[in-house]
C-alpha positions in Angstrom: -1.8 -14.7 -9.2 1.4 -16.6 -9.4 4.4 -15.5 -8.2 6.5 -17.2 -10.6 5.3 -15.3 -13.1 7.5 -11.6 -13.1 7.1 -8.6 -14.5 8.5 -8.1 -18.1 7.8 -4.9 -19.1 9.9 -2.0 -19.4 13.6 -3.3 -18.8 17.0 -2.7 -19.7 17.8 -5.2 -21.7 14.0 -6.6 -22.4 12.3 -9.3 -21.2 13.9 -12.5 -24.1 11.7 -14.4 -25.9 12.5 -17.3 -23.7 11.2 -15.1 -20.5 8.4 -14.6 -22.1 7.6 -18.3 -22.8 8.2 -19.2 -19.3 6.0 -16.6 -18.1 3.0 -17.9 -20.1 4.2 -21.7 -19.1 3.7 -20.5 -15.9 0.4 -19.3 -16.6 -1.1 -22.5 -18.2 -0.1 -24.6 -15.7 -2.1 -22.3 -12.9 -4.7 -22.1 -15.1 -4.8 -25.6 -15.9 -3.7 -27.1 -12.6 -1.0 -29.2 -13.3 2.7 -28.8 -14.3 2.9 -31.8 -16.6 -0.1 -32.8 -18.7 -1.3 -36.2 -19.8 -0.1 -36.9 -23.6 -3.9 -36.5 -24.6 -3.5 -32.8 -23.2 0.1 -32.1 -24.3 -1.3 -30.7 -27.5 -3.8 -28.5 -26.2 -1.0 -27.8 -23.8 1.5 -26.6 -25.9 -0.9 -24.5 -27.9 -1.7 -22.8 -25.0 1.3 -21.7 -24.0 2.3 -20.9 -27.8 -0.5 -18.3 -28.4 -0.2 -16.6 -24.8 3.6 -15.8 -25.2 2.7 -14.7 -28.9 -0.2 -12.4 -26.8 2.4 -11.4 -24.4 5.1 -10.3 -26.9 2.7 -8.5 -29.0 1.7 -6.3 -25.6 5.3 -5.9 -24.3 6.0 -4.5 -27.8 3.1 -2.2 -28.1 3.1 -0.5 -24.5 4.8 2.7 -23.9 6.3 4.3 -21.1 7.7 7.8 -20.0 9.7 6.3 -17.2 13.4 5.1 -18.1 13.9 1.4 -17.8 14.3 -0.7 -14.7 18.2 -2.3 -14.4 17.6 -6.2 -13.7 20.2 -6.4 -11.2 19.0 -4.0 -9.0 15.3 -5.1 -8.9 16.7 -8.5 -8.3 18.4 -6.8 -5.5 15.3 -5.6 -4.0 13.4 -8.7 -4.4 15.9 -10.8 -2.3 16.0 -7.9 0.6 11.9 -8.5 0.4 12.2 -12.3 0.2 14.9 -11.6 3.1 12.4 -9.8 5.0 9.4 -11.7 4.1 10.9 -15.2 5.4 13.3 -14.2 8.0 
């Protein structure tokens, strides 16, 4: 899928409301092909990306997990040694 989109889930603090509705902006425009639409699309655009971050909160708030939360910085850590590794 696309790797802009991150994982939200279970972290310490959780994933903002804003992180969410980038995450499903990121979405819609894979699904949809484009990063800007047309202004007859913007609409249908918009509403798009309204109801899947109102999906995506609603799951984020009803998981559950035994494991103790991930710390941001240190998963960022990790993803820059991969990124390090991946395009050295």
């Amino acid at each position: 899928m696309c790797r802009n989109i991150k994982p939200l889930f279970n972290f310490d603090p959780p994933a903002t409301d804003q992180e969410i509705r980038d995450a499903a902006l990121q979405f819609v425009r894979k699904l949809s092909g484009t990063t800007k639409p047309s202004k007859r699309n913007e609409a249908a655009f918009e509403h798009a990306i309204d109801s899947i971050t109102a999906c995506a909160r609603e799951l984020l708030d009803s998981l559950e997990t035994s494991h103790p939360p991930h710390n941001r910085e240190e998963e960022a850590a990790k993803a820059r040694v991969r990124n390090l590794t991946r395009f050295a």
